[in-house]
Backbone of each chain as ProteinMPNN parsed JSONL, in Angstrom:
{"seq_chain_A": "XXXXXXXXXXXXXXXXXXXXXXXXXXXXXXXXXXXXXXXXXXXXXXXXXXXXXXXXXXXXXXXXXXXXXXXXXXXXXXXXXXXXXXXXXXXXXXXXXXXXXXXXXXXXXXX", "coords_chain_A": {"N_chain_A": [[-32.534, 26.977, -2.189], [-30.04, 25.94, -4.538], [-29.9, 22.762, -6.605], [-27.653, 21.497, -6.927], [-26.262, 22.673, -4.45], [-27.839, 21.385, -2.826], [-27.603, 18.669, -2.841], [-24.936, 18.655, -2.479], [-24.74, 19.303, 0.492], [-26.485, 17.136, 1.265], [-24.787, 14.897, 1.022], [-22.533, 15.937, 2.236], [-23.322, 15.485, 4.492], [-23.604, 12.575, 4.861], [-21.762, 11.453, 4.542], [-20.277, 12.267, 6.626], [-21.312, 10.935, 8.369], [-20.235, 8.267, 8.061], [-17.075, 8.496, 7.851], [-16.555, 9.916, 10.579], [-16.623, 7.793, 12.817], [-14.214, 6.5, 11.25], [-12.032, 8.332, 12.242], [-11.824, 10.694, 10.835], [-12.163, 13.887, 9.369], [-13.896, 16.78, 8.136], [-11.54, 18.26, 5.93], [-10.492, 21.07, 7.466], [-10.241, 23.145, 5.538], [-12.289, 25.337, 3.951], [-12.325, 26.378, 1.254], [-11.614, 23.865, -0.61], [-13.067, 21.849, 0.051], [-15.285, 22.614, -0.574], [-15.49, 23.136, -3.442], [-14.698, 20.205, -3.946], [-16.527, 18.797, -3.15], [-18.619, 19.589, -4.802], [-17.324, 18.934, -7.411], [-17.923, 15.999, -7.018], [-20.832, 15.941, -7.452], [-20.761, 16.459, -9.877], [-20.064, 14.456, -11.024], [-21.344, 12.364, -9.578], [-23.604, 13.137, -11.044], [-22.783, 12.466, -13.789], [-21.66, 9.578, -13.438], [-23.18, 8.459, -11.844], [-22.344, 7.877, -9.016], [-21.034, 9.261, -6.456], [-17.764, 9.724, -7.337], [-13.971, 9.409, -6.299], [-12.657, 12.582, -6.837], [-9.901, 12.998, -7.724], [-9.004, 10.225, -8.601], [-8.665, 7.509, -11.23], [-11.323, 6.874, -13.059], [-11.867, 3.083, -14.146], [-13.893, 1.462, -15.437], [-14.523, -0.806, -14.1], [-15.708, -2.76, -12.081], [-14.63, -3.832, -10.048], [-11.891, -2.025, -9.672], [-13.102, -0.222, -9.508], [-15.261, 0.458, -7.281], [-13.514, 0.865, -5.516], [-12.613, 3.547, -5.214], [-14.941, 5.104, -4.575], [-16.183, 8.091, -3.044], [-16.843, 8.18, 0.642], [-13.724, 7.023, 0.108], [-11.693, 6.076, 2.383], [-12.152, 3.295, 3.627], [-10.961, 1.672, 1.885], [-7.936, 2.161, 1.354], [-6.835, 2.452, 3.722], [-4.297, 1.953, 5.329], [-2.185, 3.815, 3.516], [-3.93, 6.592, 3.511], [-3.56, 6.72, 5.879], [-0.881, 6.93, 6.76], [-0.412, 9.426, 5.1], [-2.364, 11.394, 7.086], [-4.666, 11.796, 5.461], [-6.826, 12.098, 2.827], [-6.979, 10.84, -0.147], [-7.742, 13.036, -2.283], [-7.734, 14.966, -0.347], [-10.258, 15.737, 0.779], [-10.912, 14.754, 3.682], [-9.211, 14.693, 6.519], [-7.258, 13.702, 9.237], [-8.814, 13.951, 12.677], [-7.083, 15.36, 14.056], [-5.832, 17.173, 12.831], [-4.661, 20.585, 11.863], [-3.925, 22.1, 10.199], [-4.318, 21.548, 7.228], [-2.473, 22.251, 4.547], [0.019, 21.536, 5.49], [0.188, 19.067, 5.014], [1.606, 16.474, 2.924], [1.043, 15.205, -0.258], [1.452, 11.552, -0.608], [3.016, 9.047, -2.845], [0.958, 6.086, -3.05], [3.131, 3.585, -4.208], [4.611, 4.678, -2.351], [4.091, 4.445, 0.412], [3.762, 1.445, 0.481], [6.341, 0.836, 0.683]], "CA_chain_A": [[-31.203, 26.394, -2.442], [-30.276, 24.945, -5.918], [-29.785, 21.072, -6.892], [-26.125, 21.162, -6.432], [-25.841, 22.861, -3.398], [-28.738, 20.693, -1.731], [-26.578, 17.309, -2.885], [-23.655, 18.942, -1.344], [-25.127, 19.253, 1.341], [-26.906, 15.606, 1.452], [-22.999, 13.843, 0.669], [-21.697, 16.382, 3.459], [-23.906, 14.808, 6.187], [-23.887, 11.483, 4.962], [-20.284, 10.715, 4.387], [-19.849, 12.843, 8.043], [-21.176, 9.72, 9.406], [-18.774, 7.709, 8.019], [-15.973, 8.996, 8.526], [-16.525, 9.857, 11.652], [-15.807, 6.492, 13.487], [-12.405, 5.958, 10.887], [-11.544, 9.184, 12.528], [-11.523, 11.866, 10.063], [-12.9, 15.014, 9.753], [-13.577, 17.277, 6.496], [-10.775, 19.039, 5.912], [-10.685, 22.844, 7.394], [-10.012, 24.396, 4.341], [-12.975, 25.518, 3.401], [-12.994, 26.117, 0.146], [-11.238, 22.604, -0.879], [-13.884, 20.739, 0.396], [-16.975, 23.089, -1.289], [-15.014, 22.332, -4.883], [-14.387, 18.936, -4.003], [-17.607, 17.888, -3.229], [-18.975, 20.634, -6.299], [-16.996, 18.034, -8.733], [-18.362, 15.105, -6.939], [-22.213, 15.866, -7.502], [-20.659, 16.249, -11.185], [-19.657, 12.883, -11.149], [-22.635, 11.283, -9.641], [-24.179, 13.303, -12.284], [-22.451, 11.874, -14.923], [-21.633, 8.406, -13.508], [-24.525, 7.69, -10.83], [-21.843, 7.314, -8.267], [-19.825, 10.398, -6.058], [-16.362, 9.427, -7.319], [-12.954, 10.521, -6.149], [-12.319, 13.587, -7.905], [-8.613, 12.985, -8.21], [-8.378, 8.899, -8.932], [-9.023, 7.688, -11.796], [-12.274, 5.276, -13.323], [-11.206, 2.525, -14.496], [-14.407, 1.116, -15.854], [-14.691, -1.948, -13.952], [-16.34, -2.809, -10.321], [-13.467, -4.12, -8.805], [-10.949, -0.677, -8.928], [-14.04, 1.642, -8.761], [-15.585, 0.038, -6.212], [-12.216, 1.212, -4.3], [-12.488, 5.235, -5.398], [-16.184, 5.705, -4.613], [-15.977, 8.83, -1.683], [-15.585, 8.104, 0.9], [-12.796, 5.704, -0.233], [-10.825, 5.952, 3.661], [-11.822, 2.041, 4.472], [-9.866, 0.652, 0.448], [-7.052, 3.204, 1.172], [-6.431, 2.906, 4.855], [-2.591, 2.535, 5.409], [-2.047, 4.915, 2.673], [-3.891, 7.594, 4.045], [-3.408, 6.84, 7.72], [0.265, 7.55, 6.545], [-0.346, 10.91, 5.256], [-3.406, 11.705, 7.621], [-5.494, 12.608, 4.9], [-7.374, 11.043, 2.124], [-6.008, 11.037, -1.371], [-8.121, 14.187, -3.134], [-7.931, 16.079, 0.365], [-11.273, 16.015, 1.293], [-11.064, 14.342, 4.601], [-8.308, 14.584, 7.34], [-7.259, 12.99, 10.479], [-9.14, 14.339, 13.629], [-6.206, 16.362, 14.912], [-5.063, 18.331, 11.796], [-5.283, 21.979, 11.602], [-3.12, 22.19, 8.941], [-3.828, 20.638, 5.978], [-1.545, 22.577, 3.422], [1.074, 20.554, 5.524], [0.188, 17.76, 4.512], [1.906, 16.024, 1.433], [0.565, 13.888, -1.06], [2.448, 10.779, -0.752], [2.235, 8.347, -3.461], [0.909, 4.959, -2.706], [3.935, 2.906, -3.975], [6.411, 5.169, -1.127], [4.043, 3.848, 1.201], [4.377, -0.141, 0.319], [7.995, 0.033, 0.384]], "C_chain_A": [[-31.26, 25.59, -3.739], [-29.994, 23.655, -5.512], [-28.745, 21.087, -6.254], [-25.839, 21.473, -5.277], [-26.457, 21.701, -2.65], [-28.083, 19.224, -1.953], [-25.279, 17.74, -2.108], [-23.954, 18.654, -0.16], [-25.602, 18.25, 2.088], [-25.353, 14.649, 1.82], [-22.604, 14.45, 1.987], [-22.248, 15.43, 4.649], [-23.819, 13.196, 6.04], [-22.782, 10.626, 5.106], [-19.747, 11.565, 5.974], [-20.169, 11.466, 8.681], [-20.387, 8.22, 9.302], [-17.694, 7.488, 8.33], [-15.557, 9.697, 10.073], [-15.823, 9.0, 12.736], [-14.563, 5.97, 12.46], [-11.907, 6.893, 11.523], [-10.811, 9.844, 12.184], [-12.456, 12.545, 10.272], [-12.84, 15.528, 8.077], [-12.459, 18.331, 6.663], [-10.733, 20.536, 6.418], [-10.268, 23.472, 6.581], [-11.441, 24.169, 3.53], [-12.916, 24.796, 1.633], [-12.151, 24.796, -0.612], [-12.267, 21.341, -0.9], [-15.229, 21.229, -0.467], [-16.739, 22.735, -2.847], [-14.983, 21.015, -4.658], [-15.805, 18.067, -4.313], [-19.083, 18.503, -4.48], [-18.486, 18.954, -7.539], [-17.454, 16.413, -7.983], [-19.704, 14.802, -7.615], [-22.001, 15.854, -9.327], [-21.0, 15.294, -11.76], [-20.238, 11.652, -10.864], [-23.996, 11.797, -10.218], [-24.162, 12.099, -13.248], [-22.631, 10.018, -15.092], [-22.509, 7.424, -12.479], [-23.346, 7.501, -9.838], [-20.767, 8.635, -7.842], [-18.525, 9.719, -5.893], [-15.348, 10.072, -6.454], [-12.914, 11.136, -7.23], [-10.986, 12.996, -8.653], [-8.213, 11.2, -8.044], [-9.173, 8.502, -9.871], [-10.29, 6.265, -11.99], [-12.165, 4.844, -14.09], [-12.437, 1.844, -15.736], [-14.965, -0.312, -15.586], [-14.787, -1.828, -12.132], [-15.706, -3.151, -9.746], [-12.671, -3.17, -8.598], [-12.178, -0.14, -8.834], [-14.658, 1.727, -8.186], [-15.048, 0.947, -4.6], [-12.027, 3.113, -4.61], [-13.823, 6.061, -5.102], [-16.112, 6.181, -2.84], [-17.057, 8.015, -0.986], [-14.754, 6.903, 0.684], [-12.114, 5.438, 0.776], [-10.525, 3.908, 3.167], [-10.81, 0.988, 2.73], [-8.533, 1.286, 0.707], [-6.224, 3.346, 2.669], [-5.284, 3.202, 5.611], [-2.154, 3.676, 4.789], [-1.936, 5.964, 3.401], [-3.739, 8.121, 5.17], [-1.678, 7.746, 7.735], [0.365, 9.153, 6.171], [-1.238, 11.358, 5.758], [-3.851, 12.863, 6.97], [-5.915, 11.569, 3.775], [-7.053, 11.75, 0.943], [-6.284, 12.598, -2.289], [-8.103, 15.106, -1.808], [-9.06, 16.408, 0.837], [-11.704, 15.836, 3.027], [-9.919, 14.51, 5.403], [-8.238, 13.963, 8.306], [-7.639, 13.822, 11.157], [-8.478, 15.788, 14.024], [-5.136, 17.539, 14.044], [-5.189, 19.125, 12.162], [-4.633, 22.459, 10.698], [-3.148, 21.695, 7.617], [-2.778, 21.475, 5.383], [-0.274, 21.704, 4.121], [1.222, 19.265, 5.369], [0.501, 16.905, 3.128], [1.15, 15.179, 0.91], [1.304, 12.708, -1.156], [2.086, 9.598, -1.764], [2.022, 6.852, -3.101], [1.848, 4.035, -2.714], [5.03, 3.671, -2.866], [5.809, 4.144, -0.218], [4.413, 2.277, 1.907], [5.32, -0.177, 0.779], [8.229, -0.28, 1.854]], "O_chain_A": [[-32.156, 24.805, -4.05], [-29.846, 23.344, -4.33], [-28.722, 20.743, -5.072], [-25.09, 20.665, -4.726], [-25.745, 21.043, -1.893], [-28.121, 18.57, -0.911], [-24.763, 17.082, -1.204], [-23.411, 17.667, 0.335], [-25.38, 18.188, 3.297], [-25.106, 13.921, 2.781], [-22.327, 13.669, 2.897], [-21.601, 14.816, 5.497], [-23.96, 12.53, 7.066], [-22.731, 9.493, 5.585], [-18.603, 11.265, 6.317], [-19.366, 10.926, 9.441], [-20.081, 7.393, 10.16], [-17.266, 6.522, 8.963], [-14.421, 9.9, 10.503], [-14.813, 9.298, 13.373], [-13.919, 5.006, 12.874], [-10.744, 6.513, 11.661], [-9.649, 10.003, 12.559], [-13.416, 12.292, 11.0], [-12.186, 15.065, 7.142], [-12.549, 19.196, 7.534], [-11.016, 21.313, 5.507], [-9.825, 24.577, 6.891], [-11.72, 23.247, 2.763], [-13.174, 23.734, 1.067], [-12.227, 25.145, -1.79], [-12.284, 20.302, -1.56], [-16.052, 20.444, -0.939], [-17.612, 22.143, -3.483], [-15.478, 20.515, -5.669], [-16.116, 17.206, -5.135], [-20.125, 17.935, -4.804], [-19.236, 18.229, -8.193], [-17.157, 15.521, -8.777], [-19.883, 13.754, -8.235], [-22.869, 15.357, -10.045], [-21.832, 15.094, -12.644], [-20.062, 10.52, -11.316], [-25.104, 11.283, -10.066], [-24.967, 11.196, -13.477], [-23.176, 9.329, -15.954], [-22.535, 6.201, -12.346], [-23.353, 6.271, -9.794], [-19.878, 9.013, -8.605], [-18.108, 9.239, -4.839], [-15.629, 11.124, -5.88], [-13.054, 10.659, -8.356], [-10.95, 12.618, -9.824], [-7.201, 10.896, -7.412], [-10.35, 8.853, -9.785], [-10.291, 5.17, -11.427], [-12.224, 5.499, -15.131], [-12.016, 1.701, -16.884], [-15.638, -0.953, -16.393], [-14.204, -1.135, -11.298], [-15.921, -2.927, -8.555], [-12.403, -3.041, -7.403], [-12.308, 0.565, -7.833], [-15.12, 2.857, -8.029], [-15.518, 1.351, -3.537], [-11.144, 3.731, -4.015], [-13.931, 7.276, -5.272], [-16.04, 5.471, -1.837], [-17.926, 7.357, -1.557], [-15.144, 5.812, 1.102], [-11.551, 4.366, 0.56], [-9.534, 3.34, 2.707], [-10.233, -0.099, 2.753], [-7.739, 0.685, -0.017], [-5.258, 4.088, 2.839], [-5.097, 4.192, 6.318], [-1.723, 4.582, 5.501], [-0.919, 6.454, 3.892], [-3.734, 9.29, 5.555], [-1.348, 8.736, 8.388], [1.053, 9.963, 6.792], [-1.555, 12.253, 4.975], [-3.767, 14.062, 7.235], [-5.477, 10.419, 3.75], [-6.872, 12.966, 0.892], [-5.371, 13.209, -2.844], [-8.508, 16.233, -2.094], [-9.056, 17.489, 1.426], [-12.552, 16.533, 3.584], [-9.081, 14.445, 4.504], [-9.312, 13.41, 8.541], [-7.163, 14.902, 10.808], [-9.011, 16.88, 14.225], [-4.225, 18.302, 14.365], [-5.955, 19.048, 13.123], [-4.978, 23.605, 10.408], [-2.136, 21.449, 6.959], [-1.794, 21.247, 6.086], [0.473, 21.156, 3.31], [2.194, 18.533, 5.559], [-0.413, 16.725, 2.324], [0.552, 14.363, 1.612], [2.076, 12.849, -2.104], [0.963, 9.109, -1.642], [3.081, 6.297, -2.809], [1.933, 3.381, -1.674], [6.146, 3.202, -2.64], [6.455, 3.141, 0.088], [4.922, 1.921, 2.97], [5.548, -1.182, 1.452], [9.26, -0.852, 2.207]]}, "seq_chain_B": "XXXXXXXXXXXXXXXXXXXXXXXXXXXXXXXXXXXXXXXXXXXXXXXXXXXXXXXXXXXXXXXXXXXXXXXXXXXXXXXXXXXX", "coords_chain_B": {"N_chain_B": [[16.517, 20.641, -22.316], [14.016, 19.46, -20.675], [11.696, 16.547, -20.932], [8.455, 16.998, -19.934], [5.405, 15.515, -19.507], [2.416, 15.272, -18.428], [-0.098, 14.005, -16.852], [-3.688, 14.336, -16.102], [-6.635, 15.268, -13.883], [-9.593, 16.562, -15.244], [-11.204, 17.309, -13.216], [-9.394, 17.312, -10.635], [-8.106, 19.22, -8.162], [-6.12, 19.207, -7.383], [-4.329, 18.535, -9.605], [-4.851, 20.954, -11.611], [-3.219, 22.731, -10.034], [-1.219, 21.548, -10.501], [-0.475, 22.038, -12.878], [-0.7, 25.067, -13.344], [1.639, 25.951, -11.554], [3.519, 24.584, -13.219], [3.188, 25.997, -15.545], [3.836, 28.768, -14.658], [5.922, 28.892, -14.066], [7.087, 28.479, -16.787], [7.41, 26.105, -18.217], [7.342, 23.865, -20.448], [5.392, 21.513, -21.585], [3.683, 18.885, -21.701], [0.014, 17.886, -21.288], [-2.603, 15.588, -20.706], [-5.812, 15.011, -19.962], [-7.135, 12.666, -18.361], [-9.836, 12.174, -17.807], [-11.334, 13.42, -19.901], [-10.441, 11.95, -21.813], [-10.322, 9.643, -24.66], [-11.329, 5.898, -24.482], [-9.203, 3.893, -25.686], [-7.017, 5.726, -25.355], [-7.179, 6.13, -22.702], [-6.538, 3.493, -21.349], [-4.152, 3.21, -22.557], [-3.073, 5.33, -20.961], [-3.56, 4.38, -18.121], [-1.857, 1.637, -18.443], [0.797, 2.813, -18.692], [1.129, 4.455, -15.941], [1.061, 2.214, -14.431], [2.432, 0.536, -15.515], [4.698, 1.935, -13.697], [4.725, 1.318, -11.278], [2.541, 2.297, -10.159], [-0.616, 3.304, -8.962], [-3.823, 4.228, -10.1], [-3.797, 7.06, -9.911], [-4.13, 10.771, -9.698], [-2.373, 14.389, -9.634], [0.024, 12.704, -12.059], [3.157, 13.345, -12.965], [5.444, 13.184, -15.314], [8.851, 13.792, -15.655], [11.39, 13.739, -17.815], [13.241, 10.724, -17.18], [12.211, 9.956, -14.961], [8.921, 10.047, -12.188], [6.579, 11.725, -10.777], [3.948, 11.421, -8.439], [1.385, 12.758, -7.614], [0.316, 15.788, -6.009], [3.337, 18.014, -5.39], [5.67, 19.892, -4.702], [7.994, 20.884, -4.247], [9.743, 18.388, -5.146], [8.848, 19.078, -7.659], [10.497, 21.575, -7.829], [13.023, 20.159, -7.509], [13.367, 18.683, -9.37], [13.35, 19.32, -12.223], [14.643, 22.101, -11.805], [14.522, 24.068, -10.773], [14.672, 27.619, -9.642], [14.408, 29.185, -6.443]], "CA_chain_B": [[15.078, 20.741, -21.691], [13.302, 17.852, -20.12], [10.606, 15.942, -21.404], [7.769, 16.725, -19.403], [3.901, 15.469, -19.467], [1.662, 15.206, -17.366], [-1.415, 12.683, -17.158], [-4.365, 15.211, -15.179], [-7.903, 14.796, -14.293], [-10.587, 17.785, -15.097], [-11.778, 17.343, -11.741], [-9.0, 17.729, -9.727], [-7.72, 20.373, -7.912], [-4.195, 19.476, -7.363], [-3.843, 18.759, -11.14], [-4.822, 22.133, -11.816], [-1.856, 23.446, -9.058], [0.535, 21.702, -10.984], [-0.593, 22.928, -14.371], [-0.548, 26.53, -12.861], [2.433, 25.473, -11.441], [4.366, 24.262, -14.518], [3.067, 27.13, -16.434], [3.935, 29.811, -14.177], [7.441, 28.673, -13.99], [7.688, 28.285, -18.033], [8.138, 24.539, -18.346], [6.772, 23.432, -21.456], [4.882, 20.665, -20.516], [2.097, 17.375, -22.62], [-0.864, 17.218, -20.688], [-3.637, 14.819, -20.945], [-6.941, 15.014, -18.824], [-7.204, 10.75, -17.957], [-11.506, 11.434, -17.869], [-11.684, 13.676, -20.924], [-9.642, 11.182, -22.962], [-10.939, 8.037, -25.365], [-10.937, 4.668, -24.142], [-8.017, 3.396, -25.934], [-6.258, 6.613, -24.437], [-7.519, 6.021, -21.069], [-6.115, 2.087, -21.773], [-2.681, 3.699, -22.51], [-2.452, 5.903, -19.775], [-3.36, 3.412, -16.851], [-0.893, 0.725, -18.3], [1.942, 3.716, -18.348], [1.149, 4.297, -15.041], [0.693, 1.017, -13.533], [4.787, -0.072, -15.496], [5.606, 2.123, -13.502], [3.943, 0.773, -10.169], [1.775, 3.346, -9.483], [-2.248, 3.204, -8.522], [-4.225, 5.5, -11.232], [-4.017, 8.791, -8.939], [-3.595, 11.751, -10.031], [-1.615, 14.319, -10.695], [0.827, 11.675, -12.604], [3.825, 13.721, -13.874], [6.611, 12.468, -15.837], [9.741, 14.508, -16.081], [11.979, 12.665, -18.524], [12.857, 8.963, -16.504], [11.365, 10.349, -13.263], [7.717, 10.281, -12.248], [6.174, 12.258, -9.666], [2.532, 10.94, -8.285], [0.696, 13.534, -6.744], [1.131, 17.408, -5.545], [4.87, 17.447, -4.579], [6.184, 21.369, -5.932], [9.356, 20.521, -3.78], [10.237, 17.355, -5.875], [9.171, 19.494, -9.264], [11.442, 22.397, -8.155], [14.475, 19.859, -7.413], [13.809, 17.643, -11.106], [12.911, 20.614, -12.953], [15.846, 22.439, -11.537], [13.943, 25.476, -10.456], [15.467, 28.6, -8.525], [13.586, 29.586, -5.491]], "C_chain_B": [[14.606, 19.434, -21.553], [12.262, 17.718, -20.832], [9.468, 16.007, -20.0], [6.031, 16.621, -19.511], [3.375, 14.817, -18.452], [0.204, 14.542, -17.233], [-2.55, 13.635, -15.581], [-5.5, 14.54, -14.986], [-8.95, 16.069, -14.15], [-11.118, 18.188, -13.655], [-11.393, 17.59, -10.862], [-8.206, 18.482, -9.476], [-6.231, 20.673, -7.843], [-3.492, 19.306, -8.838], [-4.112, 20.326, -11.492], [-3.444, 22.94, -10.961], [-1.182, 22.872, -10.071], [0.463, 21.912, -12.049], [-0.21, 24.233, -14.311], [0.918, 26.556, -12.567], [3.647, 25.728, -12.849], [4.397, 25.985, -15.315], [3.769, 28.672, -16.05], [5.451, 29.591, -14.063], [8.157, 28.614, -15.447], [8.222, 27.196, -18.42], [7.123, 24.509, -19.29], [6.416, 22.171, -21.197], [3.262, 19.644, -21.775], [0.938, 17.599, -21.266], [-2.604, 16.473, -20.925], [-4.46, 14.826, -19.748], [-7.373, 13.319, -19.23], [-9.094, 10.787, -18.665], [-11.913, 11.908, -19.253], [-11.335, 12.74, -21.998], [-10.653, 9.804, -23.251], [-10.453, 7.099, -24.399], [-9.582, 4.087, -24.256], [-6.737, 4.449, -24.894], [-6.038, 6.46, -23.083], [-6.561, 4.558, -20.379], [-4.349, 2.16, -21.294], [-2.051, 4.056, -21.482], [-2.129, 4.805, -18.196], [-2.032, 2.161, -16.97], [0.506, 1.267, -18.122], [1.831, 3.599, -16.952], [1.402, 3.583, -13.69], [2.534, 0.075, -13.674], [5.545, 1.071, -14.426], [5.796, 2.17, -11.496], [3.182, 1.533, -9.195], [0.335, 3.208, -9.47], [-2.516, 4.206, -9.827], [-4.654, 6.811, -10.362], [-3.534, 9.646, -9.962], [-3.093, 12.585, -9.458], [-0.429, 12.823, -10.509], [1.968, 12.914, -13.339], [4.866, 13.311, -14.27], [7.795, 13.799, -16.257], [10.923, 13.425, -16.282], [12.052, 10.778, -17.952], [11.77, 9.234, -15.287], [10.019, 10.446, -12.998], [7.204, 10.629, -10.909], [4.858, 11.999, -9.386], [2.13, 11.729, -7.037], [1.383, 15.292, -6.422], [2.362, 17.411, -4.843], [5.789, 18.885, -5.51], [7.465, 21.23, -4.92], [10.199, 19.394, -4.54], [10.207, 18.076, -7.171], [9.754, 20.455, -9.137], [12.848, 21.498, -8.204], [14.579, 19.06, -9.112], [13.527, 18.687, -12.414], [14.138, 22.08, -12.666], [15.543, 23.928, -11.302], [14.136, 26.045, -9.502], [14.385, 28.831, -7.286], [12.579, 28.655, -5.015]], "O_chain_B": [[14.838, 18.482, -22.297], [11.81, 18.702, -21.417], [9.593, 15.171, -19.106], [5.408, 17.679, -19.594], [3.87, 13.936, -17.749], [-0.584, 15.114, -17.986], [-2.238, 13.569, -14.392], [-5.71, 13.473, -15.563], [-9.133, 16.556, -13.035], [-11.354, 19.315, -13.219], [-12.111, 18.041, -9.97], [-7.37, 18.704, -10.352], [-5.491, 21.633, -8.057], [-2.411, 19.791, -9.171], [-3.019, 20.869, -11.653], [-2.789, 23.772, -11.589], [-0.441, 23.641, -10.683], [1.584, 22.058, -12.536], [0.591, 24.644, -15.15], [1.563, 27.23, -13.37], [4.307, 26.694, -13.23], [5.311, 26.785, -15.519], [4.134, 29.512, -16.873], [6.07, 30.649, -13.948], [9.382, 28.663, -15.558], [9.346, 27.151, -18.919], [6.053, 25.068, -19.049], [7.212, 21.574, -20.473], [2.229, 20.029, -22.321], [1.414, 17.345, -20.159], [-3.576, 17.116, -21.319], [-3.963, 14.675, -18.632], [-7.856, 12.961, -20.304], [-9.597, 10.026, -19.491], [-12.667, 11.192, -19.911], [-11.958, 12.779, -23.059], [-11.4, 9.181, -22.496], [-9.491, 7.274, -23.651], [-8.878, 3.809, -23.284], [-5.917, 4.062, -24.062], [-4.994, 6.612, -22.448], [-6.041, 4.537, -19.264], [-3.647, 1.65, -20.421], [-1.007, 3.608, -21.008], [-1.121, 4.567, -17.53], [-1.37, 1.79, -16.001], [1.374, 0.584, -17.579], [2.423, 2.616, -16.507], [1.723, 3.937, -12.556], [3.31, -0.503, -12.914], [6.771, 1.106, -14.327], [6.586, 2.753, -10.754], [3.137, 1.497, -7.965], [0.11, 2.761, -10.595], [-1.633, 4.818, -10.427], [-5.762, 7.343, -10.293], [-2.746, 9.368, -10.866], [-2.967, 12.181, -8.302], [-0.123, 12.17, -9.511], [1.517, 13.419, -14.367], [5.523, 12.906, -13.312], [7.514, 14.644, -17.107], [11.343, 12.592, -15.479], [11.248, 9.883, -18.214], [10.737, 8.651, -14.96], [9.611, 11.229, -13.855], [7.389, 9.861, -9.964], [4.23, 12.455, -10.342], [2.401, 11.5, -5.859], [2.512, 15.758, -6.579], [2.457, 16.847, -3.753], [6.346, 18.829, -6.606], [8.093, 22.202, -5.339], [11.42, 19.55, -4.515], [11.182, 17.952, -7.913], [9.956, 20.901, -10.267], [13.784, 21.971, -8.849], [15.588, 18.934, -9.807], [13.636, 18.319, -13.583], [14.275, 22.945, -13.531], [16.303, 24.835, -11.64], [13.95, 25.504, -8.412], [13.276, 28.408, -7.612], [11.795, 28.993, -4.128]]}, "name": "protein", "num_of_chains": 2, "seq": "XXXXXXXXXXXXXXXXXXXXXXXXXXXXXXXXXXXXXXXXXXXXXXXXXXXXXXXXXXXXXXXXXXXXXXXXXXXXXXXXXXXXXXXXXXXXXXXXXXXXXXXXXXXXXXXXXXXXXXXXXXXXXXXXXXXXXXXXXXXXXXXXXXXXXXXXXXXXXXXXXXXXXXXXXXXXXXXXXXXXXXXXXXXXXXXXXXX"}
């Protein structure tokens, strides 16, 4: 098995126990989750740290603190609201659907 | 025609949908990748973002006043004014 897969593979099991007790799951869409966590191992290539793919780094330890997968416990209303976590990697328990699941953006939720 | 750009990130997948997206529908369309971009750029984008009280998620798209945060091809067929 190459590098990348065998870090995939490391992040898969390690962030499974995580998320576990917030009560998520990895998304059933395959291949969403094998890219997702593909551009993670990028990213703790690049930046020593498996980012969210899709939020951005800011350059400073207080926001990127809050985007480093899994991000659930900085994010938790949010994504409890759309039972799912912001890049799609994770879902609530009882999905079987992601594609129905919208992206909602953080300020709808606030309001 | 609307003013539309779009603030992406190389990495993610739903920015790519709405690039594909856009494109496949013929919307002429700015887009900036947030991680590929300079500092100062990067500077720019988050304080756009943030006037307009949004977290730095991506996709970020702006169609003229309007700004759409996140995969939402039901909101860019109704501001984009697209048939089907």
């Amino acid at each position: 098995m190459d590098r990348v897969e065998e870090r995939k593979k490391a992040l898969r099991s390690m962030f499974q126990a995580v998320i576990d007790p917030l009560g998520y799951k990895f998304s059933p869409d395959e291949e969403i989750v094998d890219f997702l966590l593909e551009r993670e191992v990028a990213l703790e290539d690049k930046h020593g740290i498996p980012y969210c793919p899709c939020q951005g780094i800011m350059g400073n330890r207080e926001d990127d603190m809050k985007i480093v997968c899994p991000c659930i416990p900085f994010h938790r209303k949010h994504f409890d609201a759309m039972k799912r976590c912001w890049c799609g990697l994770y879902v609530h328990k009882d999905v079987t659907d992601p594609d129905s699941l919208r992206q909602i953006p953080e300020s709808e939720i606030e309001q | 025609m609307k003013n539309v750009e779009l603030y992406a990130l190389s990495t993610c997948p739903w920015c790519a949908k709405t690039k594909k997206y856009l494109s496949e529908n013929n919307i002429e369309f700015e887009s900036t990748d947030y991680d590929l971009a300079d500092k100062e750029e990067q500077i720019k984008i988050t304080e756009d973002m943030k006037s307009s009280g949004s977290n730095v998620a991506f996709p970020y798209l702006k169609i003229d006043e309007e700004v759409v945060v996140g995969w939402d091809p039901a909101k860019y067929r109704e501001l984009l004014e697209i048939d089907g």
